[in-house]
C-alpha positions as CSV (number, residue, x, y, z in Angstrom):
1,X,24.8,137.5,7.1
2,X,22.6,134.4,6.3
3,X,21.6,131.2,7.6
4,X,19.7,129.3,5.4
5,X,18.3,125.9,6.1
6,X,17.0,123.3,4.5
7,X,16.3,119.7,4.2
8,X,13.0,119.0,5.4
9,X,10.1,116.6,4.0
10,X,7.8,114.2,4.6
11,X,9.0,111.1,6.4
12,X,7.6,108.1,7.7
13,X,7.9,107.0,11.3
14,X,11.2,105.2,11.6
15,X,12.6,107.1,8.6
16,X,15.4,109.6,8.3
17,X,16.5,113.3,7.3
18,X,19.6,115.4,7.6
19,X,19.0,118.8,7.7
20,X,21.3,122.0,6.5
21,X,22.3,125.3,7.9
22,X,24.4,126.7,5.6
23,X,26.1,130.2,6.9
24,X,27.6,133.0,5.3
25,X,28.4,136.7,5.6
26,X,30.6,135.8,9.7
27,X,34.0,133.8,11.0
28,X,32.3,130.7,11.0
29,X,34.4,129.1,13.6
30,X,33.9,131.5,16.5
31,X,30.3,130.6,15.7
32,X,28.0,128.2,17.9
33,X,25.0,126.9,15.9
34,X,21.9,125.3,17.7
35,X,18.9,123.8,16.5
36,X,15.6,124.2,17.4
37,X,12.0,123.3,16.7
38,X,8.6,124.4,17.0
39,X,5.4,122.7,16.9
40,X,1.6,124.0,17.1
41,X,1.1,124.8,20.1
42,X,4.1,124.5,21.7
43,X,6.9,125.9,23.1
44,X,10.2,127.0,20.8
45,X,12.4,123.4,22.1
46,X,16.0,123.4,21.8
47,X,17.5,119.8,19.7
48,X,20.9,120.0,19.6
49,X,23.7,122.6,19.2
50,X,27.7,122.7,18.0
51,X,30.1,124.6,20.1
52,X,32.6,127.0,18.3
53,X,36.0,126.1,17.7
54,X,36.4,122.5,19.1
55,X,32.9,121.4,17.8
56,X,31.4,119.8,20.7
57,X,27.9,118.6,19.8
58,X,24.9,118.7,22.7
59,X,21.4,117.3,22.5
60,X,18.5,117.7,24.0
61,X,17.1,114.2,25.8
62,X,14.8,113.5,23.6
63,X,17.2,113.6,20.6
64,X,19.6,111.8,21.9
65,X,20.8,108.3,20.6
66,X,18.7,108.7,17.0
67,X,20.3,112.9,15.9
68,X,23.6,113.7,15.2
69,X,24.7,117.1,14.8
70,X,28.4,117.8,12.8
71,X,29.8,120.1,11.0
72,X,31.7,120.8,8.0
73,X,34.0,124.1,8.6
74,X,35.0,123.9,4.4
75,X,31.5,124.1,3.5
76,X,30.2,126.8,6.4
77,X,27.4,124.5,6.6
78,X,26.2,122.5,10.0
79,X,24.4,119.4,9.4
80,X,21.8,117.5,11.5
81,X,21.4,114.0,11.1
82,X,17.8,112.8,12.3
83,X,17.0,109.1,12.6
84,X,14.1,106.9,14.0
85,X,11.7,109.8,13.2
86,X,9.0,109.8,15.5
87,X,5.6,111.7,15.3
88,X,6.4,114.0,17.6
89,X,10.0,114.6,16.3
90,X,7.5,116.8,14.1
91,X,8.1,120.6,13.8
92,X,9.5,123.3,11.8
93,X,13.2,123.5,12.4
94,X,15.2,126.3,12.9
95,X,18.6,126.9,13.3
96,X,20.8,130.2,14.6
97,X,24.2,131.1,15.2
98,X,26.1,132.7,18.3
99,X,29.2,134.1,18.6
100,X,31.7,131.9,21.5
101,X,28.0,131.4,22.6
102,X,27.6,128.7,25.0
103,X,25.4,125.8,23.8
104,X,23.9,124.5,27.7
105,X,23.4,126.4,30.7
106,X,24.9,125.9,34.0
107,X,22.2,122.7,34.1
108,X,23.4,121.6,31.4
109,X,19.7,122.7,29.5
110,X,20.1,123.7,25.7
111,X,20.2,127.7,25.1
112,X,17.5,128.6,23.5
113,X,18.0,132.7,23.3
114,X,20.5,135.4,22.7
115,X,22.2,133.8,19.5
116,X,23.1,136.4,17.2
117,X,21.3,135.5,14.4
118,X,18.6,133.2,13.7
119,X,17.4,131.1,10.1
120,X,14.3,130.9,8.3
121,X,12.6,127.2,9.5
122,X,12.4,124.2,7.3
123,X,9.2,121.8,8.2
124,X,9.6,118.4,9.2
125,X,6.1,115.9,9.2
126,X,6.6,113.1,10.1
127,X,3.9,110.1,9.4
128,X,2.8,107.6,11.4
């Protein structure tokens, strides 16, 4: 089982990056597969996430309206596409997988735990 992602850099403010998570090794489908990030000295933040089977994308507030989250089943690979990079949008970016896992809670706040199996980051700076 891997999940590898990649497509981070160095951005300016205003600029854009799509990242990768490319999967192998599990049934791809039954899989949910979220984004994260983490900056120094904060808290693990959930971005966005794709459900399983009917690929319903979720996002975190302060994504929403400038990253899109898609995925292509052919390729095993779910892409996220950042725009209007902010300074703050800076973090290493993670992404796992869950099986039939459910992407929001009850609130409708982005899961952050339990997936099944998690990526190695990929940083993201972002200049101002």
């Amino acid at each position: 089982v891997q999940l590898q992602a990649s497509g981070g850099g160095l951005v300016q403010a205003g600029g854009s990056l799509r990242l990768s998570c490319a999967a192998s090794g599990f049934t791809f489908d039954d899989y949910a597969i979220g984004w994260f990030r983490r900056a120094p000295g904060k808290e693990r933040e959930g971005v966005s996430c794709i459900s399983s089977n009917d690929r319903s994308p979720y996002y975190a507030a302060s994504v929403k309206g400038r990253f899109t989250i898609s995925s292509d089943n052919a390729k095993n690979t779910v892409y996220l596409q950042m725009n209007s990079l902010k300074p703050e949008d800076a973090a290493v970016y993670y992404c796992a997988a869950g099986r039939y896992f459910r992407c929001v809670d009850t609130m409708g706040v982005l899961t952050t735990t339990g997936h099944d199996y998690y990526g190695q980051g990929t940083q993201v700076t972002v200049s101002s």
